[in-house]
C-alpha positions in Angstrom: -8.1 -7.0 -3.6 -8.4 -3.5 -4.5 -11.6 -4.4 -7.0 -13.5 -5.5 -3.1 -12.7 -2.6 -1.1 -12.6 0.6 -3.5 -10.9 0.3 -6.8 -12.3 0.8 -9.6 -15.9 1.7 -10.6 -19.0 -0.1 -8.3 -19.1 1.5 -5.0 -21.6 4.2 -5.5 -24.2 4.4 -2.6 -26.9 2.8 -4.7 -27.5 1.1 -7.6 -28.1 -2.7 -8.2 -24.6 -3.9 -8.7 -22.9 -1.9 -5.7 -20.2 -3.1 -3.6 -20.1 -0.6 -1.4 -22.1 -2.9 1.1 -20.2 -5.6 0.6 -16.9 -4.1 2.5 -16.4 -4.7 5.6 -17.3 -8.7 5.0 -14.5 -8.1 2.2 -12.6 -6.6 4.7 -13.3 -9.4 7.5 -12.8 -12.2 4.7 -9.0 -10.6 4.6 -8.3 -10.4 8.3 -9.8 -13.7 9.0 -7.8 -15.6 6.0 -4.7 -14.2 5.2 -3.7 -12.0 9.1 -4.7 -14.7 11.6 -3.0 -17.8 12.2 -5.0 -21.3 12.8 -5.7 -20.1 16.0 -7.6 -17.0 15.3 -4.7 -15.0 16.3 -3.2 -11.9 14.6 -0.1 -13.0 12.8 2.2 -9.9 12.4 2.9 -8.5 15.9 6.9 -7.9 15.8 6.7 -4.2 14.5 8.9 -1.5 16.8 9.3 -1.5 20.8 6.7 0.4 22.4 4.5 0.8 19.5 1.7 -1.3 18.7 1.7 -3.2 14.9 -1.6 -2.1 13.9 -3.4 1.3 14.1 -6.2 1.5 16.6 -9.9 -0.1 15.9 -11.1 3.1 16.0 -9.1 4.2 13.2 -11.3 1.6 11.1 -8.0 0.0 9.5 -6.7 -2.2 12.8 -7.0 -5.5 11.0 -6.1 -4.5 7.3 -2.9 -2.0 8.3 0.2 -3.2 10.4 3.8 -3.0 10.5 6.2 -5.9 10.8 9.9 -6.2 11.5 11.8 -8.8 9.6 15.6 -8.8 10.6 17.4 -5.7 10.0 13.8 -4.5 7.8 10.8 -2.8 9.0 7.8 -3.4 6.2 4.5 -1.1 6.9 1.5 -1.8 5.0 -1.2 0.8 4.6 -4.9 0.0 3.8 -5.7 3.4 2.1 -9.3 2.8 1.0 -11.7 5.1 2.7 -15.1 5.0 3.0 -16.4 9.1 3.5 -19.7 10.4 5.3 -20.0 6.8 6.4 -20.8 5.8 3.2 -24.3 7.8 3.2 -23.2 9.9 -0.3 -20.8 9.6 -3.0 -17.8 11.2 -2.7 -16.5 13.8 -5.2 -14.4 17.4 -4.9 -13.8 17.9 -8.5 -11.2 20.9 -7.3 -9.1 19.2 -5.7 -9.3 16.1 -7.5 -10.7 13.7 -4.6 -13.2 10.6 -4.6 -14.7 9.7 -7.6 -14.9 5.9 -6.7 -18.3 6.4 -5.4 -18.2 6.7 -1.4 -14.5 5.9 -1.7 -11.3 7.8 -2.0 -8.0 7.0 -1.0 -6.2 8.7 2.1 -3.9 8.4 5.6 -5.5 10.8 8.2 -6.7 10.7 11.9 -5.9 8.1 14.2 -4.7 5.8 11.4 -1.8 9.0 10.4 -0.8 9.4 14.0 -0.4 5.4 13.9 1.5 5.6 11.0 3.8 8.6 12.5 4.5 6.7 15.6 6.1 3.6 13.8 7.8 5.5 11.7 9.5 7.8 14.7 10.0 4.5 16.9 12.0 2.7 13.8 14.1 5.6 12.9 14.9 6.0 16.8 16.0 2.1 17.1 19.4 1.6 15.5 19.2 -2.1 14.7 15.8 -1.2 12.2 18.2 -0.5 8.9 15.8 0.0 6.1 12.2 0.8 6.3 9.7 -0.3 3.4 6.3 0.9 2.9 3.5 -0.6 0.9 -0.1 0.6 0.0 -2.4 0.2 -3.4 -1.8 3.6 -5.6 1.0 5.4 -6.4 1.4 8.8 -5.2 4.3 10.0 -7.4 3.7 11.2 -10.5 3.6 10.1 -13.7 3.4 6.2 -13.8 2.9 4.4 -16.6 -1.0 2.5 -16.8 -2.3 -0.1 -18.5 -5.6 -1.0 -18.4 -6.6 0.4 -15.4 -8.6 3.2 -13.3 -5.2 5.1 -12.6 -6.6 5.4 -9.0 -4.0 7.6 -6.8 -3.7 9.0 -3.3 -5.8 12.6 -2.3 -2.9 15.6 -2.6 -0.7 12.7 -3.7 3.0 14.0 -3.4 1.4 16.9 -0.6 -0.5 14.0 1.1 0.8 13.7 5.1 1.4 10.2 3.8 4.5 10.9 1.4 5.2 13.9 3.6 5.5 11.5 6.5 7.8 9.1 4.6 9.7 11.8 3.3 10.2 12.8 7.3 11.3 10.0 8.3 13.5 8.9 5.5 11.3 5.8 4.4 13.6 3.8 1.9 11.1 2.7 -0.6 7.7 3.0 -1.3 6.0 0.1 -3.1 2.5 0.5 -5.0 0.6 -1.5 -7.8 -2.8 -0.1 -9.6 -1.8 0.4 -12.6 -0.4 -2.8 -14.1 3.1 -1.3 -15.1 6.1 -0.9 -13.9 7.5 2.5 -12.8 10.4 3.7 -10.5 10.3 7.4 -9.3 12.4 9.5 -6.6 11.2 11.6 -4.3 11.2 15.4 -6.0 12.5 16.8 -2.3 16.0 17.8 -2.0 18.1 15.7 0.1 15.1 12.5 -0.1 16.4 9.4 -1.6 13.0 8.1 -1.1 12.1 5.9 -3.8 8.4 5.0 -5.6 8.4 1.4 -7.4 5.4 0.4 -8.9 5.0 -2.9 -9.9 2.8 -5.5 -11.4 2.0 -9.0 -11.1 -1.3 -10.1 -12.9 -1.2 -14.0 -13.1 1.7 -13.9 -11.5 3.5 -12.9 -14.5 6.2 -10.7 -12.5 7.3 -10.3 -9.5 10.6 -8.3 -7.2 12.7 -10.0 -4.6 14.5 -7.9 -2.1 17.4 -8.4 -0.7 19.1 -6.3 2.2 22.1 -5.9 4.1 23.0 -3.2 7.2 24.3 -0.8 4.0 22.8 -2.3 1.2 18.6 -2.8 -0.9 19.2 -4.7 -3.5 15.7 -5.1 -5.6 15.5 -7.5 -8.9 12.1 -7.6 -10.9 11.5 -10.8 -12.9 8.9 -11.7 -16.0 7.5 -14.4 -17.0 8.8 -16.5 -19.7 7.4 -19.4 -22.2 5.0 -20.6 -24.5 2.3 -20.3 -22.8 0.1 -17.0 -22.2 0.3 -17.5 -18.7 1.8 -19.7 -15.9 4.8 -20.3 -17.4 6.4 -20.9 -14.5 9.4 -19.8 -15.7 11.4 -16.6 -14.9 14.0 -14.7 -16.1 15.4 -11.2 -14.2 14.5 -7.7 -15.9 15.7 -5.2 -13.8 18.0 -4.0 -11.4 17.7 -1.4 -8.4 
């Protein structure tokens, strides 16, 4: 999770109880577990014709970020954690509000961008892709509501090239967590319907199902019901998109 690769306080360059070296075996721990099949071999490799499902290995994301067609759906997550001057110093502009997670702040540039650019341009050019999802960590549109958290968010946020790009290429929705709340925004741009839902799911006490036809998203979040404090496992819907 987001408390191994950047969230949250603990990945300062030094210090006894850093994480910051502790990354990319965080990172590896992911790929290996939960993106490779029992045959060590990556699981999500539909995405669009003529562009590859995962950004380049020298963009530093190629096992963490891919892109994968489901049916009429296209669904693009983002690994946005980044780890600046190689992780030799902290990372902190104070005017423009970026960093303060130790060596970490959370962007979409480079060869990782230009990935992200490609897929979104290939699925927008095939006319069988109908709705195009996106999922990364932080919001980017704000205000959200927080609870109990860092309130983490995106460099330039709504002027990042990352919401630019999903503005561009009319991305249907934009999915985030961080902040254990729930918030739904729309894109401030004239003419965008893009939409920000942030959502939580601590002990798996919520959760959203999406369903889609060629003309129609249809999201419903649920909440845990019950006696109990937690796993309940019973659910009952609580909104409607």
């Amino acid at each position: 999770g987001d408390h191994e690769i950047g969230g949250n306080e603990g990945f300062v360059v030094s210090g006894r109880n850093s994480k910051l070296a502790t990354i990319p075996t965080h990172r590896q721990g992911w790929i290996d577990s939960f993106m490779k099949d029992e045959n060590g071999l990556f699981k999500f490799n539909e995405g669009v014709t003529g562009v590859s499902s995962r950004p380049p290995e020298e963009s530093g994301f190629h096992g963490t970020s891919f892109a994968y067609r489901r049916k009429n759906s296209l669904f693009i997550s983002v690994d946005v954690f980044k780890i600046m001057n190689g992780g030799a110093s902290n990372y902190y502009d104070r005017s423009n509000g970026y960093g303060g997670e130790g060596a970490i702040t959370c962007r979409l540039e480079g060869l990782h961008a230009n990935w992200f650019e490609s897929v979104l341009k290939a699925a927008r050019e095939d006319i069988s892709i109908k709705h195009i999802f996106v999922e990364a960590h932080v919001p980017i549109l704000h205000p959200v509501r927080k609870a109990k958290c860092s309130g983490q968010f995106l460099d330039d946020q709504t002027e990042s090239i990352f919401w630019r790009l999903m503005e561009k290429y009319k991305v249907d929705v934009y999915f985030a967590g961080e902040v254990h709340a729930v918030t739904v925004s729309k894109s401030k741009v004239q003419g965008s319907n893009l939409l920000q839902i942030v959502s939580r799911g601590n002990g798996l006490s919520s959760f959203l199902s999406v369903d889609t036809t060629d003309n129609i998203i249809e999201i419903k979040q649920y909440r845990e019901v019950g006696p109990n404090k937690t796993f309940n496992n019973d659910y009952v819907q609580s909104g409607l998109l």
